[in-house]
Every structure is written in structure tokens, then in C-alpha cells.
DSSP file (Angstrom, degrees, kcal/mol; ACC not computed):
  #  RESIDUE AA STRUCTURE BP1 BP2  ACC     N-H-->O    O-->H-N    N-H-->O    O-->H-N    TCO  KAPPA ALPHA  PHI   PSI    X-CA   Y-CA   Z-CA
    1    1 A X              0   0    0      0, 0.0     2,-0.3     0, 0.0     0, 0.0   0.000 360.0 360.0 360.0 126.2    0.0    0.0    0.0
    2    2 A X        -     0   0    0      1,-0.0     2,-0.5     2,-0.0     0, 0.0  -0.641 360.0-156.5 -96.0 159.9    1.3    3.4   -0.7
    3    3 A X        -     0   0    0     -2,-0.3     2,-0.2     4,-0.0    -1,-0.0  -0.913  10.3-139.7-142.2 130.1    0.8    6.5    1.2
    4    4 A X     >  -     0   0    0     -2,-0.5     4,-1.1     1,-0.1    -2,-0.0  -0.347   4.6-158.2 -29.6 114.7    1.0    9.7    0.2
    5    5 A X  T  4 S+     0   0    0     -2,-0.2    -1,-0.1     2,-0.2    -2,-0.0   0.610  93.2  64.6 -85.5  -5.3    2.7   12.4    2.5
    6    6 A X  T  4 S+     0   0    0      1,-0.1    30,-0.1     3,-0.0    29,-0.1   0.999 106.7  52.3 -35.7 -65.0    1.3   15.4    1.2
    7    7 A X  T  4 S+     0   0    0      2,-0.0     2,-0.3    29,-0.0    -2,-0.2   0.708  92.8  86.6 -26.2 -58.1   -2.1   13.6    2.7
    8    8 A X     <  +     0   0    0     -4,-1.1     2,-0.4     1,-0.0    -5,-0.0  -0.429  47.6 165.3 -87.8 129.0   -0.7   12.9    6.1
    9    9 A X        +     0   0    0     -2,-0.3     2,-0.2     3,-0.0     5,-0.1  -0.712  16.7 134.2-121.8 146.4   -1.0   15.4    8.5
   10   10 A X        -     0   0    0     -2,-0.4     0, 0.0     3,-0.1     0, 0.0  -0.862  67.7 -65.6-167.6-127.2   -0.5   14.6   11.9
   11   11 A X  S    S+     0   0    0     -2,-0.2    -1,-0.1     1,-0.2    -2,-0.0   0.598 129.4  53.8-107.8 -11.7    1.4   15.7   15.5
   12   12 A X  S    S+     0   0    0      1,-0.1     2,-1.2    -3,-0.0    -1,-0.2   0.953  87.8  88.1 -84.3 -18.1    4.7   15.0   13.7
   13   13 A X        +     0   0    0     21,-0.1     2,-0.2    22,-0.0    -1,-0.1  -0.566  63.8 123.5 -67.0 108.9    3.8   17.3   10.9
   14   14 A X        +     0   0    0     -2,-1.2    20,-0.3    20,-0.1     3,-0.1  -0.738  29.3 160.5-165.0 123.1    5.0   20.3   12.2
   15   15 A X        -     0   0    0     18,-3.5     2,-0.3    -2,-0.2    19,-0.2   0.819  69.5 -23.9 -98.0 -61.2    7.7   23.5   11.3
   16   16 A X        +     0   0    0     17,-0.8    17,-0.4     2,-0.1     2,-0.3  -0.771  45.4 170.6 170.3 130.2    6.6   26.2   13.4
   17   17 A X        +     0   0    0     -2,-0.3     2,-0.4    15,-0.2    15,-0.2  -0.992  11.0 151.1-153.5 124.5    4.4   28.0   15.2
   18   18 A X  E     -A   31   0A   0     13,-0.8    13,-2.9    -2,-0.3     2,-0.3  -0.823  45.3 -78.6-122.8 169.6    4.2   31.1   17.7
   19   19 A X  E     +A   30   0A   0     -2,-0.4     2,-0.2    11,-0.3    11,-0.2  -0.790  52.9 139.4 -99.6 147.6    1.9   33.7   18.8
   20   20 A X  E     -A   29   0A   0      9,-0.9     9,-3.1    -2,-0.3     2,-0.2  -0.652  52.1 -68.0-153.2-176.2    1.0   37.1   17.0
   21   21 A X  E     -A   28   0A   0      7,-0.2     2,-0.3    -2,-0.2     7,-0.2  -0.578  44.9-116.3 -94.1 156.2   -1.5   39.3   16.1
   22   22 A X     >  -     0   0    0      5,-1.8     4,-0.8    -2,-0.2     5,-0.3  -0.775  27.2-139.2 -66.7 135.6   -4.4   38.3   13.3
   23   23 A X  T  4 S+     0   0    0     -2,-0.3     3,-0.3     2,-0.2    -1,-0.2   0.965  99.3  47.2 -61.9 -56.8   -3.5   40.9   10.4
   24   24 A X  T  4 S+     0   0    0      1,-0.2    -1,-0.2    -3,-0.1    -2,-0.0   0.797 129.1  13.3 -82.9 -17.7   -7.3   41.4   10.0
   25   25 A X  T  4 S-     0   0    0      2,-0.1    -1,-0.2    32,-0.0    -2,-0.2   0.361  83.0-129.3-129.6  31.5   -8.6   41.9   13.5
   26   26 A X     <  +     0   0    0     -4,-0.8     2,-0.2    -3,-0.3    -3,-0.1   0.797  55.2 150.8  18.1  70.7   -5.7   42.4   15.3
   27   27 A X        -     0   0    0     -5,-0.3    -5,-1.8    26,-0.0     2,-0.5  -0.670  61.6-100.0-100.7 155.0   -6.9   39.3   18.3
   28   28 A X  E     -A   21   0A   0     -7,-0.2    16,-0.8    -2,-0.2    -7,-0.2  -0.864  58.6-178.0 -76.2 130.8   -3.7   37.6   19.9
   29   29 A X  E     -AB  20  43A   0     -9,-3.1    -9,-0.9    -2,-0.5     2,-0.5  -0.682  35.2-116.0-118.0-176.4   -3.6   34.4   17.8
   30   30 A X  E     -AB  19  42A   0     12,-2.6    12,-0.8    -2,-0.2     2,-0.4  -0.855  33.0-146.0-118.2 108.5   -1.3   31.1   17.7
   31   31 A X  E     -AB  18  41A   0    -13,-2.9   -13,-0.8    -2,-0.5     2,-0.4  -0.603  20.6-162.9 -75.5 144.1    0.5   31.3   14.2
   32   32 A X  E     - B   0  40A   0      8,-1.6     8,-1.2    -2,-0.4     2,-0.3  -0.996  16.0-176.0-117.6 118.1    1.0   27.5   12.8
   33   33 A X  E     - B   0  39A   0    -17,-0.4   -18,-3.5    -2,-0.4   -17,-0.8  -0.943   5.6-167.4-118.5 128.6    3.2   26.0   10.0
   34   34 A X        -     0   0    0      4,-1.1   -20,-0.1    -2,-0.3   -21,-0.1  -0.246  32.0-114.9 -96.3-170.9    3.1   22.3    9.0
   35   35 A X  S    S+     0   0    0    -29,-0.1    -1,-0.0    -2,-0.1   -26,-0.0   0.456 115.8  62.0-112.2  -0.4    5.7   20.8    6.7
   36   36 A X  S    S-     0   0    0    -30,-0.1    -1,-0.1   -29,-0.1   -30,-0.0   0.383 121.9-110.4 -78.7 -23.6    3.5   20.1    3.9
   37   37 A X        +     0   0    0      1,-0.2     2,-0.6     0, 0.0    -2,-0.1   0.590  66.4 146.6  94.8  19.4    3.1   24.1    4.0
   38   38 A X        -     0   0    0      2,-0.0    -4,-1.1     0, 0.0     2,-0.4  -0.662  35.9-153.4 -84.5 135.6   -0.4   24.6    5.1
   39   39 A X  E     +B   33   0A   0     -2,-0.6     2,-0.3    -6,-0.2    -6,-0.2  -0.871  20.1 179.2-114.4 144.9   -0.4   28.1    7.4
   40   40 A X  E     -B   32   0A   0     -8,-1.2    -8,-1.6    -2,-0.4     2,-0.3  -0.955  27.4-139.3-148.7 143.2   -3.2   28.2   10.1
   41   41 A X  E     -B   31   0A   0     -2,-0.3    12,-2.3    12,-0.2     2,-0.2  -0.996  26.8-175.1-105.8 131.0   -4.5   30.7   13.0
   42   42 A X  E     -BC  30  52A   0    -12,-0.8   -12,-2.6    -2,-0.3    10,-0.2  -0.667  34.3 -88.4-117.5 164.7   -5.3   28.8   15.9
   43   43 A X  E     -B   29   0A   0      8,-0.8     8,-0.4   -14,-0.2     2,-0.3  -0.491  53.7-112.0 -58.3 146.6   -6.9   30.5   19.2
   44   44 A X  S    S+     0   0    0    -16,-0.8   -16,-0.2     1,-0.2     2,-0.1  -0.965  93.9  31.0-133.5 147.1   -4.4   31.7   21.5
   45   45 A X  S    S-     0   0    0     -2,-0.3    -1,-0.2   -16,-0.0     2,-0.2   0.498  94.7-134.7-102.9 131.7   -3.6   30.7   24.5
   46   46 A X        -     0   0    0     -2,-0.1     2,-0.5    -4,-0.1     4,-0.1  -0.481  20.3-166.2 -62.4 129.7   -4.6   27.3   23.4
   47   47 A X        -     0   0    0      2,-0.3     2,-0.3    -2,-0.2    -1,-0.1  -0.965  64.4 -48.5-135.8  90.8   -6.7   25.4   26.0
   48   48 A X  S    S+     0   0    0     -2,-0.5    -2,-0.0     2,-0.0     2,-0.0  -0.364 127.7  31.0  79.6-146.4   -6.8   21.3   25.0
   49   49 A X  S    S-     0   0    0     -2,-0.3    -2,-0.3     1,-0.1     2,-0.1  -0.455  92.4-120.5 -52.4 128.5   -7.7   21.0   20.9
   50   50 A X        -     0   0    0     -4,-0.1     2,-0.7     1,-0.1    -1,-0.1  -0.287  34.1-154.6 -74.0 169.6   -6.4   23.9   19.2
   51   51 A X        -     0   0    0     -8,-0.4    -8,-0.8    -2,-0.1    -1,-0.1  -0.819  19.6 -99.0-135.3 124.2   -9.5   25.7   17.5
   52   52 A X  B     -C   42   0A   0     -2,-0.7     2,-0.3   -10,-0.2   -10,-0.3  -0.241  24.5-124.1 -66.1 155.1   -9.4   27.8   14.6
   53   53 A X        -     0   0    0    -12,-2.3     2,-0.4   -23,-0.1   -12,-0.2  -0.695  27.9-178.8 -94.1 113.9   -9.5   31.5   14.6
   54   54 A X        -     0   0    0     -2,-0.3   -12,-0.0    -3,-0.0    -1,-0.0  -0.967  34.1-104.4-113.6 134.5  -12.1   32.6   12.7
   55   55 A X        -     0   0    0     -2,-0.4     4,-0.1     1,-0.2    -1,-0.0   0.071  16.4-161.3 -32.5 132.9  -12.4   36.8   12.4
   56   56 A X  S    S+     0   0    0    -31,-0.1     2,-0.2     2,-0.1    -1,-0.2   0.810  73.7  88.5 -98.6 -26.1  -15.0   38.5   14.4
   57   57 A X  S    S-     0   0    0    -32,-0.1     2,-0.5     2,-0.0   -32,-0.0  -0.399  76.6-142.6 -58.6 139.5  -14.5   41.5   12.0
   58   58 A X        -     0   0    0     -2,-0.2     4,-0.3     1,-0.1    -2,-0.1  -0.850  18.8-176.4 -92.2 128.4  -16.8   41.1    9.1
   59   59 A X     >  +     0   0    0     -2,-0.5     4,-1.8     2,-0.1    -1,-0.1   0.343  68.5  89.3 -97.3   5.9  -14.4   42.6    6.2
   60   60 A X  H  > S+     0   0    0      2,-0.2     4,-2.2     1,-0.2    -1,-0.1   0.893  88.4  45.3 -69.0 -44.7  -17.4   42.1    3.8
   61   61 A X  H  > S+     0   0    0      1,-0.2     4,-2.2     2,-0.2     3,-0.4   0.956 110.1  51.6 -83.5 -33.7  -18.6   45.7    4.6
   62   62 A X  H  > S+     0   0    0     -4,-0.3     4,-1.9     1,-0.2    -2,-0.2   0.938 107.3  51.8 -15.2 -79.8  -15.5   47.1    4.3
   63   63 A X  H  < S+     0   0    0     -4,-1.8     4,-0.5     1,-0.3    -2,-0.2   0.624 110.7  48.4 -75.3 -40.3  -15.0   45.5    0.8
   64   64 A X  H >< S+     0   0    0     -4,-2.2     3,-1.9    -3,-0.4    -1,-0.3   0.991 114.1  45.2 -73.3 -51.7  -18.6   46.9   -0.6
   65   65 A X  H 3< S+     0   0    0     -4,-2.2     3,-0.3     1,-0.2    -2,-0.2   0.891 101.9  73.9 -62.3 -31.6  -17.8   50.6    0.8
   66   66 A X  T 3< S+     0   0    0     -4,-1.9     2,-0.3    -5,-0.2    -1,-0.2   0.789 103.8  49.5 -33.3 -43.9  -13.9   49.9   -0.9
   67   67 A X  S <  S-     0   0    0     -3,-1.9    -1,-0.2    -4,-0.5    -4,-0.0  -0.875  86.2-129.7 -98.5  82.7  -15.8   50.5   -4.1
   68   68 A X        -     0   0    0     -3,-0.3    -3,-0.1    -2,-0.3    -2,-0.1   0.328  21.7-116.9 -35.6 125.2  -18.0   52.9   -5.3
   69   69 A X        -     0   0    0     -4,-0.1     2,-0.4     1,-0.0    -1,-0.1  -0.495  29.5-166.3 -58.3 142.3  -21.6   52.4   -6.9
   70   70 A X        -     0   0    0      2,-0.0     2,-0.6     0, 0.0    -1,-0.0  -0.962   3.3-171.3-137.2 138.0  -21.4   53.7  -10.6
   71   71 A X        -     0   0    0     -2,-0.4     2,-0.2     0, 0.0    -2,-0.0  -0.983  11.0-157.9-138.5 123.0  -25.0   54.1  -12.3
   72   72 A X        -     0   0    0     -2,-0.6     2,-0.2     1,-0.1     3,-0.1  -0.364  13.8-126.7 -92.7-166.9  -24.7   54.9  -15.9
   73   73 A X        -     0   0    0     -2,-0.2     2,-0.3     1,-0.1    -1,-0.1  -0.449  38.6 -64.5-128.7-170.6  -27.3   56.5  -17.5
   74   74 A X        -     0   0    0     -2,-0.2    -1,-0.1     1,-0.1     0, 0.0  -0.631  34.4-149.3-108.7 128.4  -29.4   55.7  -20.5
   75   75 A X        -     0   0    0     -2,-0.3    -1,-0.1     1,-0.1    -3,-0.0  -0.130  48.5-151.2 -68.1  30.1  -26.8   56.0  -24.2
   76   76 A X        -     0   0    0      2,-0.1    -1,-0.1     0, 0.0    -3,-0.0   0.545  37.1 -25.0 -18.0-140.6  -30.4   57.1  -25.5
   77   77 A X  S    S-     0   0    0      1,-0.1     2,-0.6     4,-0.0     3,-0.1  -0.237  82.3-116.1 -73.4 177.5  -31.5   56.5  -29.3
   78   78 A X        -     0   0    0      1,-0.2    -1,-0.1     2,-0.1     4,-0.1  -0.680  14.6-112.9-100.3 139.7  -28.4   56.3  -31.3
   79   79 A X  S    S+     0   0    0     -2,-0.6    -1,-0.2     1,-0.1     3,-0.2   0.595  96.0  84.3 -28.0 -99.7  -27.3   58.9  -34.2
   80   80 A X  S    S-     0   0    0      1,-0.2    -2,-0.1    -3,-0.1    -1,-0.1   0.342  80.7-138.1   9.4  82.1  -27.6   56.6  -36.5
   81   81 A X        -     0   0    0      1,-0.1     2,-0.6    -4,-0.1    -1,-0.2  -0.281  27.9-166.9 -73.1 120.3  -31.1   56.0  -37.9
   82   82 A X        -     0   0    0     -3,-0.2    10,-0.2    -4,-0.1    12,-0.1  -0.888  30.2-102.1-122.2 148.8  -31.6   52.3  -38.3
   83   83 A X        -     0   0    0     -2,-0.6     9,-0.5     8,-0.1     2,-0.2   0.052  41.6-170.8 -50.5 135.8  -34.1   50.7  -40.0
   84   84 A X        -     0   0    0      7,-0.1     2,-0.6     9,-0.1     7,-0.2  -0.751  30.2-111.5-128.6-176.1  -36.8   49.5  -37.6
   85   85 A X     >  -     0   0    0      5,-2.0     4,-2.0    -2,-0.2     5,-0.5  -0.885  23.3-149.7-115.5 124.9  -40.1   47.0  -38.5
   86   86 A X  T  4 S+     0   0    0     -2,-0.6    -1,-0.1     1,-0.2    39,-0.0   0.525  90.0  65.2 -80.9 -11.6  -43.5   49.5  -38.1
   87   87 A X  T  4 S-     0   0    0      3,-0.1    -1,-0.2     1,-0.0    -2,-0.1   0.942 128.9  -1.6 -74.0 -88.3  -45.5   46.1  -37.1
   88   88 A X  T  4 S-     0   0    0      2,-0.0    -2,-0.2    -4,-0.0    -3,-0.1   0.341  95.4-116.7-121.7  22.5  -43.8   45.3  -33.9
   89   89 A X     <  +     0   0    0     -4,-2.0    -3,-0.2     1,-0.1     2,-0.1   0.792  53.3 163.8  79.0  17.9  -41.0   48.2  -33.7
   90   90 A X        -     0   0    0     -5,-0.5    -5,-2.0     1,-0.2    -1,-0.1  -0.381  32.7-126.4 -82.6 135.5  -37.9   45.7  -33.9
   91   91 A X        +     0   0    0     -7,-0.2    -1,-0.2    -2,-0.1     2,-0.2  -0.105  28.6 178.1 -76.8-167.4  -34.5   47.1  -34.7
   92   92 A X        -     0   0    0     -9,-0.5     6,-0.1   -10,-0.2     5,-0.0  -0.586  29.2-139.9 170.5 136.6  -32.5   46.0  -37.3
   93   93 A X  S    S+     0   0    0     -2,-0.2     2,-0.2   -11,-0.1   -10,-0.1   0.445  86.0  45.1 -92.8   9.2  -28.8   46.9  -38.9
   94   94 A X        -     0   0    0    -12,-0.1     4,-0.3   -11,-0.1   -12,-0.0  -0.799  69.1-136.8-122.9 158.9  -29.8   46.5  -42.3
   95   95 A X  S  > S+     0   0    0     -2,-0.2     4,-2.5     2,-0.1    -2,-0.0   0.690 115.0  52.5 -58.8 -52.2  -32.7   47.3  -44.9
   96   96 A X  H  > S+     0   0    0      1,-0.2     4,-2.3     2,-0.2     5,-0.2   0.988 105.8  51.2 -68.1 -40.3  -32.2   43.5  -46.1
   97   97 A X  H  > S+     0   0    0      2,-0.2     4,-2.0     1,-0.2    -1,-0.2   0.864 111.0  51.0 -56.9 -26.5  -32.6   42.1  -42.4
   98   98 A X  H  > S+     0   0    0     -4,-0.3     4,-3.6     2,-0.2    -2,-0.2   0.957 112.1  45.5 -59.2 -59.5  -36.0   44.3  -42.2
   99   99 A X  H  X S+     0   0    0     -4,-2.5     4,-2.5     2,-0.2     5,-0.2   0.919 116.6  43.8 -56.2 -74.2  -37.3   42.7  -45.6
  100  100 A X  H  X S+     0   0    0     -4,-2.3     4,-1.5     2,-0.2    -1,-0.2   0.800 115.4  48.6 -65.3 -41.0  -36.3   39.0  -44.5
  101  101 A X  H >X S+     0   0    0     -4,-2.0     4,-3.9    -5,-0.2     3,-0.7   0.994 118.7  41.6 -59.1 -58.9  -37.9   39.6  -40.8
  102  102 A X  H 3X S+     0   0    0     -4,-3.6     4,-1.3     1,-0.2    -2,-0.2   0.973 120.4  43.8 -54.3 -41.0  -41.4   41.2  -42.7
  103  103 A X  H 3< S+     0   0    0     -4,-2.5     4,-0.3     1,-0.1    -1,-0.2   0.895 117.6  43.9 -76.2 -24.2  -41.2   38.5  -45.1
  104  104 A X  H X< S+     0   0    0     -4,-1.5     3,-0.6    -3,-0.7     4,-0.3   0.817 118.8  44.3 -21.0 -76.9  -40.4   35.9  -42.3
  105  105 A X  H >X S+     0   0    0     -4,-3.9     3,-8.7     1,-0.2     4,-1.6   0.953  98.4  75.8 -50.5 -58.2  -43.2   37.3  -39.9
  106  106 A X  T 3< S+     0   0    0     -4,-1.3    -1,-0.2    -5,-0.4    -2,-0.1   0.635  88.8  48.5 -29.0 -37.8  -45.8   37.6  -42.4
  107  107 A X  T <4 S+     0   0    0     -3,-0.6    -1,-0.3    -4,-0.3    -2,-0.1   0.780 125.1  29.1 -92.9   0.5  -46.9   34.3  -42.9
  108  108 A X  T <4 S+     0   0    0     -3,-8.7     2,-0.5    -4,-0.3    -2,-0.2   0.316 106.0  64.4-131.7  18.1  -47.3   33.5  -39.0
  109  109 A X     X  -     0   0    0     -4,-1.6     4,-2.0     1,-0.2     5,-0.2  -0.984  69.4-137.6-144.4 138.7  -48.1   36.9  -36.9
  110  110 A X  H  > S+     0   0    0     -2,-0.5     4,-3.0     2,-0.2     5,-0.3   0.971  92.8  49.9 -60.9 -73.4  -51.0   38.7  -37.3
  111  111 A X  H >> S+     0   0    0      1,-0.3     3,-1.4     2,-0.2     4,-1.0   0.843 111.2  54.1 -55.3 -57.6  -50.0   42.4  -37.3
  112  112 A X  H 3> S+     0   0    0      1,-0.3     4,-1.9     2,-0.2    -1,-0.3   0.711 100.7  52.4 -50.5 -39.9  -47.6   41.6  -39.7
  113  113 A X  H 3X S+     0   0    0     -4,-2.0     4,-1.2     2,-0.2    -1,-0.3   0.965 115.9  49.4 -34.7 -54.2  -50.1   39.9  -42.1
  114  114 A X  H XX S+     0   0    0     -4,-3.0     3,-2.3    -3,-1.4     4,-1.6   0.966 100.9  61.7 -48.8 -70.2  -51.9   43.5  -41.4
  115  115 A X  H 3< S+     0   0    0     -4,-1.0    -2,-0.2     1,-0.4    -1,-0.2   0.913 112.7  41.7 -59.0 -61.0  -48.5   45.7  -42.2
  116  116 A X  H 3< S+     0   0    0     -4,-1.9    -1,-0.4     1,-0.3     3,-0.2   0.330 103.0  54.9-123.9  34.9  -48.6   44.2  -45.6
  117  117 A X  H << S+     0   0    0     -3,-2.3     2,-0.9    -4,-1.2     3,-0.4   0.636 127.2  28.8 -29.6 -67.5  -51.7   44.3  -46.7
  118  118 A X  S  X S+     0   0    0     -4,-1.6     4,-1.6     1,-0.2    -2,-0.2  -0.447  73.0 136.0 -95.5  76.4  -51.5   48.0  -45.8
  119  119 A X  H  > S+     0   0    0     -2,-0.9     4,-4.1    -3,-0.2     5,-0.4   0.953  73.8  54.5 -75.1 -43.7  -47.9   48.9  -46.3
  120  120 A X  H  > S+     0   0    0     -3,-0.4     4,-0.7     2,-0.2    -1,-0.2   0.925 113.9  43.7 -51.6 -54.9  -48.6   52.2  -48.1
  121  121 A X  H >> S+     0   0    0      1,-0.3     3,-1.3     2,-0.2     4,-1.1   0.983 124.1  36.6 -63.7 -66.9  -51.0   53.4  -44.9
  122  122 A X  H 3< S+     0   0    0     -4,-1.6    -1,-0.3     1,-0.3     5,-0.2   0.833 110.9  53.8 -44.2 -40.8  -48.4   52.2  -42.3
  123  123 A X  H 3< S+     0   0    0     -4,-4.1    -1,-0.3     2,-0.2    -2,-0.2   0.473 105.7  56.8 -83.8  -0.4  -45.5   53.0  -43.9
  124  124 A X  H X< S+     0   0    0     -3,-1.3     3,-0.9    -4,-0.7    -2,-0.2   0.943 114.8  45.2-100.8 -83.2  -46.9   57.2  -44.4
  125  125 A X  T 3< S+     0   0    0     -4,-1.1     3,-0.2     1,-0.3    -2,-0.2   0.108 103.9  55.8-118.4  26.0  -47.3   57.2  -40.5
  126  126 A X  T 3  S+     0   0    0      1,-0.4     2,-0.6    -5,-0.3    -1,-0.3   0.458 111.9  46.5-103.8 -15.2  -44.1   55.6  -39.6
  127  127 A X  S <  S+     0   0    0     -3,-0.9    -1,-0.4    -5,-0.2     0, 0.0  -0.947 122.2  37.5-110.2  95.9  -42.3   58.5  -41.6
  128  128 A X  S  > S+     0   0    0     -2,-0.6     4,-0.6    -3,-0.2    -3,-0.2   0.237  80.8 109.8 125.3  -3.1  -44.5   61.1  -39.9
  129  129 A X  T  4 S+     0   0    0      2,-0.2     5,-0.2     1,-0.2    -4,-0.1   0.643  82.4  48.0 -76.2  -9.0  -44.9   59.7  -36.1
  130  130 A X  T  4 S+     0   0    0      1,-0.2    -1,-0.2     3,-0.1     3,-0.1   0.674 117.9  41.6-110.9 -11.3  -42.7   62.5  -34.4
  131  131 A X  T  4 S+     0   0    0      1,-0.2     2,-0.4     2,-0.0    -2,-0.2   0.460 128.2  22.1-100.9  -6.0  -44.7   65.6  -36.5
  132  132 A X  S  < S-     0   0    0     -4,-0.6     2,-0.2    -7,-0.1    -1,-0.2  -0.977  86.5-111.9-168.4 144.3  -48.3   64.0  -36.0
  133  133 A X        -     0   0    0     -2,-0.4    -3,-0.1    -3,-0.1    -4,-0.1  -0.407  39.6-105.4 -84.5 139.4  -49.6   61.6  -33.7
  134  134 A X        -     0   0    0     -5,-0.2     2,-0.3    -2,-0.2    -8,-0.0  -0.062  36.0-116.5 -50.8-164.2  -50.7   57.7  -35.3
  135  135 A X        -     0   0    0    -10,-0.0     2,-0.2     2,-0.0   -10,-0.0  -0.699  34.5-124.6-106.9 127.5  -54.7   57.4  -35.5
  136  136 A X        -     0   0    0     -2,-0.3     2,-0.3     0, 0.0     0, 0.0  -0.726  29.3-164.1 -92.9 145.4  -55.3   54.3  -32.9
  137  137 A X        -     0   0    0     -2,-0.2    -2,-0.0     0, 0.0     0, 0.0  -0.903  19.3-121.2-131.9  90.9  -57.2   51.5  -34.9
  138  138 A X        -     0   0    0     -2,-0.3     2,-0.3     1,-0.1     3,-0.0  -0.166  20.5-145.9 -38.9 135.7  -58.8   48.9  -32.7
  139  139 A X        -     0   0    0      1,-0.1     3,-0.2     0, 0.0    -1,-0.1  -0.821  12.7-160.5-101.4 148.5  -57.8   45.7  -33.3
  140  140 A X  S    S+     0   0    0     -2,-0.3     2,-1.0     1,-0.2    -1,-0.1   0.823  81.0  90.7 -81.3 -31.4  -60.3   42.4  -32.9
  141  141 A X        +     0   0    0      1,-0.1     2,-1.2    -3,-0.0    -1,-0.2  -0.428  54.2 154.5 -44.0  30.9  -57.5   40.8  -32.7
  142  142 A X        -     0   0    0     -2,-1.0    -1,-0.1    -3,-0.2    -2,-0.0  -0.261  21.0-160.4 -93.3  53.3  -55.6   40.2  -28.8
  143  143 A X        -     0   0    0     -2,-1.2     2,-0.4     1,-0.1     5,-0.1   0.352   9.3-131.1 -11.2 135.0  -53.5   37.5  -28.1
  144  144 A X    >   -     0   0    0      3,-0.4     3,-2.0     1,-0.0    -1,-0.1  -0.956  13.8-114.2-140.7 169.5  -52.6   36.2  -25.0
  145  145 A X  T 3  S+     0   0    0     -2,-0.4     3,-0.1     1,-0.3    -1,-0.0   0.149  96.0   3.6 -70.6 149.9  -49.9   35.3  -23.2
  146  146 A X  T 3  S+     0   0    0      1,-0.0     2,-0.4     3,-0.0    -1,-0.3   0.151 101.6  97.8  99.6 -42.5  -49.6   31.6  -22.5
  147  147 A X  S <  S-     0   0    0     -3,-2.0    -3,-0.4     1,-0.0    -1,-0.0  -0.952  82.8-110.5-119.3 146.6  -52.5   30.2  -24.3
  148  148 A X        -     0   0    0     -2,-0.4     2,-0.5    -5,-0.1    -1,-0.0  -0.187  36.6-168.4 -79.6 122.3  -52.6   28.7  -27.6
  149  149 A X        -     0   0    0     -6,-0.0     2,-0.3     2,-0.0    -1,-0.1  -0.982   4.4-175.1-127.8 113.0  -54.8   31.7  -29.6
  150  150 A X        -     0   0    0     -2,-0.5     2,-0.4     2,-0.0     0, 0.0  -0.767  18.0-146.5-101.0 157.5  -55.7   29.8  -33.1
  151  151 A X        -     0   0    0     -2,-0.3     2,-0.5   -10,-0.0    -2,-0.0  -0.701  21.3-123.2-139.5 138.7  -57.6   33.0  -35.2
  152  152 A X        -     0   0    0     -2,-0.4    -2,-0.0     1,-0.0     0, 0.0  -0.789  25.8-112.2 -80.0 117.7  -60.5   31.2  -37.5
  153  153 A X              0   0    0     -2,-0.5    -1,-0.0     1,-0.2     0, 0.0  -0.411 360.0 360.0 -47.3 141.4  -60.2   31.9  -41.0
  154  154 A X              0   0    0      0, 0.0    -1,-0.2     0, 0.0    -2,-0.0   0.532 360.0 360.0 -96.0 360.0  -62.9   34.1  -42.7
């Protein structure tokens, strides 16, 4: 059988050990060094089984305040006009990605079946929405989310 010595720790693994301070909460503690190289703080004065020194300072809040909160703000719309789709407002970085989404949409989404039947009407008050306000057109039409909505053919 082999054995490892990394593994084995025991009371002959041992280099060196005295008492100090804890760096982070400045407690008397018992510093400990094995010969495998593991470094430990043990409570000091040790009473029986050493027990480890865990911090009573929390450094967590420290560590948030260490760093500031940054809130960026909104880039808003972008110079750059890009072509959006007047059915359900989608961006898009091309003219040809617009065309493939409306041809794409078209055969399975309602408003879009709408948008091109009437491109000419839509497409007038998509060039013309920031000088004049749309005309709202009820739709019969109101999906909702979650349940299977089949539309009857007329």
C-alpha cells in the first residue's frame, strides 16, 4: 500500500508556530506552520484541541464601501437612424434584415399579415410619427400570453 505524504497530516507534521497578532482583527492568535506548507491561526492561548481562529470582524462591509456604486445612465437613441419593422418596432442593422424579418413574420403573426396588406398606410405614418400623432385603430385581434390563440379563417 502506498501513502502519500502530502495527505498525512499529523502531530509530527510540524515546522513552526508562535503567537501574533491576526492581520485582519488584530486578536492575539497562535500562528501554525506544517511541513507540507499549510499556514493556520489557531486561538491563542490554546486550552486542549487547538481551535481555529475565525475573524470576528466582518471585512465584507468594508469591501462593498472599498468600491463605489457607478449608475450609468441611458446611451439614449443612437445617431444613427436604423431601419426599424413598423408592425412590432424591432431594430435591425440592415434594410435587407427588415425585408427577410417582414417576409419571415408575415406568414405567422397577425399584425404583420396586417403591415402588408397596408404597407402604403403604415409605412406614411411611420415616416410622420414624431410631427403627427398615429390614428389608434382597434384591433379584434388580442393575443394572450400563455394560451394557444388559433384565429378562424374568414
Amino acid at each position: 500500500m502506498m501513502y502519500r505524504s502530502y495527505r498525512s497530516h499529523g502531530k509530527h507534521c510540524y515546522k513552526r508556530s508562535f503567537p501574533t497578532k491576526c492581520p485582519r482583527c488584530g486578536e492575539e492568535v497562535l500562528y501554525w506552520e506544517c511541513t507540507h506548507g499549510c499556514k493556520v491561526f489557531f486561538e491563542y492561548p490554546p486550552y486542549g484541541k487547538l481551535i481555529r481562529h475565525r475573524c470576528k470582524k466582518q471585512n465584507k462591509k468594508n469591501t462593498k464601501n472599498k468600491y463605489p456604486v457607478i449608475v450609468k445612465g441611458p446611451l439614449g437613441m443612437p445617431e444613427i437612424n436604423f431601419p426599424s419593422c413598423p408592425a412590432c418596432g424591432k431594430i435591425f442593422k440592415s434594410e435587407g434584415d427588415l425585408q427577410q424579418h417582414l417576409n419571415q413574420k408575415k406568414k405567422s403573426d397577425f399584425l404583420h399579415k396586417q403591415y402588408d396588406k397596408d404597407k402604403l398606410l403604415l409605412r406614411h405614418n411611420y415616416q410622420h410619427r414624431n410631427s403627427q400623432t398615429m390614428p389608434s385603430t382597434p384591433s379584434s385581434y388580442k393575443p394572450t400570453f400563455g394560451k394557444i390563440n388559433i384565429k378562424e379563417k374568414k
